[in-house]
Structures are given as C-alpha cells and as structure tokens.
C-alpha positions as CSV (number, residue, x, y, z in Angstrom):
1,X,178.7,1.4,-4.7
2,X,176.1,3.9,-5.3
3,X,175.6,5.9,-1.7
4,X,172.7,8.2,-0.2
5,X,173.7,10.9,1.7
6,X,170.6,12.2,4.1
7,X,172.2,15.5,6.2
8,X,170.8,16.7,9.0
9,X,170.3,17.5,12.4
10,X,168.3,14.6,13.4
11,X,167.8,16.7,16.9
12,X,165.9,14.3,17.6
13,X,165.7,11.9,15.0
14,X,162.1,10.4,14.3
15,X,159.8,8.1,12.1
16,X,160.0,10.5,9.6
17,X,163.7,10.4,9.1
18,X,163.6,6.6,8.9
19,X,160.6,6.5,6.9
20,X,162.7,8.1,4.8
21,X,166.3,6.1,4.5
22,X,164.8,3.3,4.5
23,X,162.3,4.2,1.4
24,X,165.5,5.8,-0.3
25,X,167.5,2.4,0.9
26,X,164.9,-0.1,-0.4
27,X,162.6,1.4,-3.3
28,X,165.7,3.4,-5.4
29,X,169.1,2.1,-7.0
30,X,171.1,3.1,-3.6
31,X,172.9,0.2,-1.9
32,X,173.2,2.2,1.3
33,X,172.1,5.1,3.0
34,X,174.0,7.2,5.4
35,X,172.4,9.6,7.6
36,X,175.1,12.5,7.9
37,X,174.8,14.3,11.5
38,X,175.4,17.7,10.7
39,X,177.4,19.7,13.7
40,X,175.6,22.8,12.4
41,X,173.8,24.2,9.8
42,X,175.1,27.2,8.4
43,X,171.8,28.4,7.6
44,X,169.9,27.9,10.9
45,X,170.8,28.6,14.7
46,X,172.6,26.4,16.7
47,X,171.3,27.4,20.0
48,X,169.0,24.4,20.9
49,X,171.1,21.2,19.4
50,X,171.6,18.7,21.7
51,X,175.5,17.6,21.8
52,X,176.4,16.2,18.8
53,X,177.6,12.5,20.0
54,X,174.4,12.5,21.8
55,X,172.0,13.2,18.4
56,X,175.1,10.9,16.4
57,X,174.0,7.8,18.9
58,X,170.5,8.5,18.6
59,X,170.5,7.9,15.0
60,X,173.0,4.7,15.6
61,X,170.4,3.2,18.2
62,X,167.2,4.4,15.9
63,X,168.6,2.5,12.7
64,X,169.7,-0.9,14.5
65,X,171.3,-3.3,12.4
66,X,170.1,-2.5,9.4
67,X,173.3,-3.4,6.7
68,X,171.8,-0.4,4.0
69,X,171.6,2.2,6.6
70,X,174.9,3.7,8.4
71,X,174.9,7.0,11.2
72,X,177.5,9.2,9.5
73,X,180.0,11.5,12.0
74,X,181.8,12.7,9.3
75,X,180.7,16.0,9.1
76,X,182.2,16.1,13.0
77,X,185.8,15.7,11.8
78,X,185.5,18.5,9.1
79,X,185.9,22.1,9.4
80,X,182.9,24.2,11.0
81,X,180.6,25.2,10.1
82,X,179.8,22.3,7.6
83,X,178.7,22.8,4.0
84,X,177.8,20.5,2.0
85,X,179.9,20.7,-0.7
86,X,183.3,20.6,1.5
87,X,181.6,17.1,3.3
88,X,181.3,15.7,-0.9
89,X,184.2,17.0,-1.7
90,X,185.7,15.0,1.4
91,X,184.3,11.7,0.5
92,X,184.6,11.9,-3.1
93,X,188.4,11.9,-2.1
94,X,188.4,9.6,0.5
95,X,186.4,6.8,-1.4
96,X,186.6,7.3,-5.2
97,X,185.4,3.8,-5.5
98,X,181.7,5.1,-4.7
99,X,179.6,7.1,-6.0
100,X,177.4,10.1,-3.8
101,X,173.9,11.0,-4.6
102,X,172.0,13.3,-2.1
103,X,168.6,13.0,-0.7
104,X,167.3,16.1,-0.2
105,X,163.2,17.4,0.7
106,X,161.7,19.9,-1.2
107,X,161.9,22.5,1.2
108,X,165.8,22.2,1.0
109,X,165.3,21.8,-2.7
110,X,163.9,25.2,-2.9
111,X,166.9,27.0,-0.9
112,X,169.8,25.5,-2.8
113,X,170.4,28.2,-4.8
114,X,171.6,30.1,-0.8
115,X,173.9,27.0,-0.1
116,X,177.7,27.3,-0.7
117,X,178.8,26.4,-4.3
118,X,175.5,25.0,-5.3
119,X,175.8,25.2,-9.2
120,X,179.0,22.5,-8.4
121,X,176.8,20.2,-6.2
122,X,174.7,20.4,-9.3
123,X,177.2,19.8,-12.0
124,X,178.8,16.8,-9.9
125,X,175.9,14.9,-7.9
126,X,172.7,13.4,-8.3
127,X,169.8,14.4,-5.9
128,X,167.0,12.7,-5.1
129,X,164.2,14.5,-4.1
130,X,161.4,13.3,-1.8
C-alpha cells in the first residue's frame, strides 16, 4: 500500500491541513494518508506547543472516520527530537509491505537541504509537493 506521510505540528490543526490530506488522499495514487504529530521540530521552538496527546486527539477528532486518513503518534515513541529520516527509517522497518511517500509544502521544500540526512530522504522516498 502506497502511504502519505503529512508531518507536523498541527498545533492547532485546521481546514488547511485537511484540505490538504484529503486532496493528497482522494486526487493522487495514495491509498491513505497519515498525518504524523510531530513532538518537536528540530528546526523551530518548542515553547508554545500544546501537549502533544492534546494536538494527537485534535487531529483524531478533526479527521472523523475517514478510512484514507489516520492521526499518526509515531513520532511520540521515537527518540527526541524527531527527524524525519529516523521516523522513515522506523516505518520502512516496521512495515516493509508499504511503501512511504511524503507530502511536503513548498516552504519545507525549500529548507530540505537543513534537514538531517536529506540527500537519503531523496535517494529513498517520493515527495509530493503541494
């Protein structure tokens, strides 16, 4: 299965966010789309994050029972701070079956080159770009 993975903060999730997934989840060749809460960003302050249950059930409650959309905690069980390519490198092992592709802005297209181990995220996963 062919999976989206949409990181963030979602602090607070909104339209724009589901606008999004579900555009990603209905008008591409995903067959779901999880939105990852991130714990923390290693490139931007923490200080004003709600708790991170609290933004995790947010997202839950925002997305309903859509079956191609999933809230993600799996960046809470993972080593802080979280970078992306530990969170791939994670799911790649834990389900080999599917395959990862991440959804990404432009804005955070522009500053990959600053996250850690970029050229591998490049060599090993799709992005989609919106």
């Amino acid at each position: 299965m062919k999976i989206g993975l949409f990181f963030g903060s979602f602090n607070p999730i909104h339209v724009g966010h589901l606008i999004i997934a579900n555009f990603m989840a209905t008008q591409t060749d995903l067959a779901q789309v999880w939105l990852v809460v991130s714990p923390q960003n290693p490139l931007k302050p923490k200080n004003s994050l709600a708790r991170d249950y609290d933004r995790l059930h947010m997202v839950a409650l925002a997305i309903g029972e859509n079956p191609k959309l999933r809230a993600s905690d799996i960046e809470f069980k993972l080593p802080k701070p979280s970078f992306t390519i530990d969170t791939l490198t994670y799911l790649k092992e834990k389900y080999p079956q599917h395959e990862f592709v991440l959804i990404m802005g432009g804005d955070n297209l522009a500053t990959l080159s600053k996250w850690k181990n970029y050229e591998q995220i490049l060599r090993g996963y799709p992005i989609y770009v919106l």
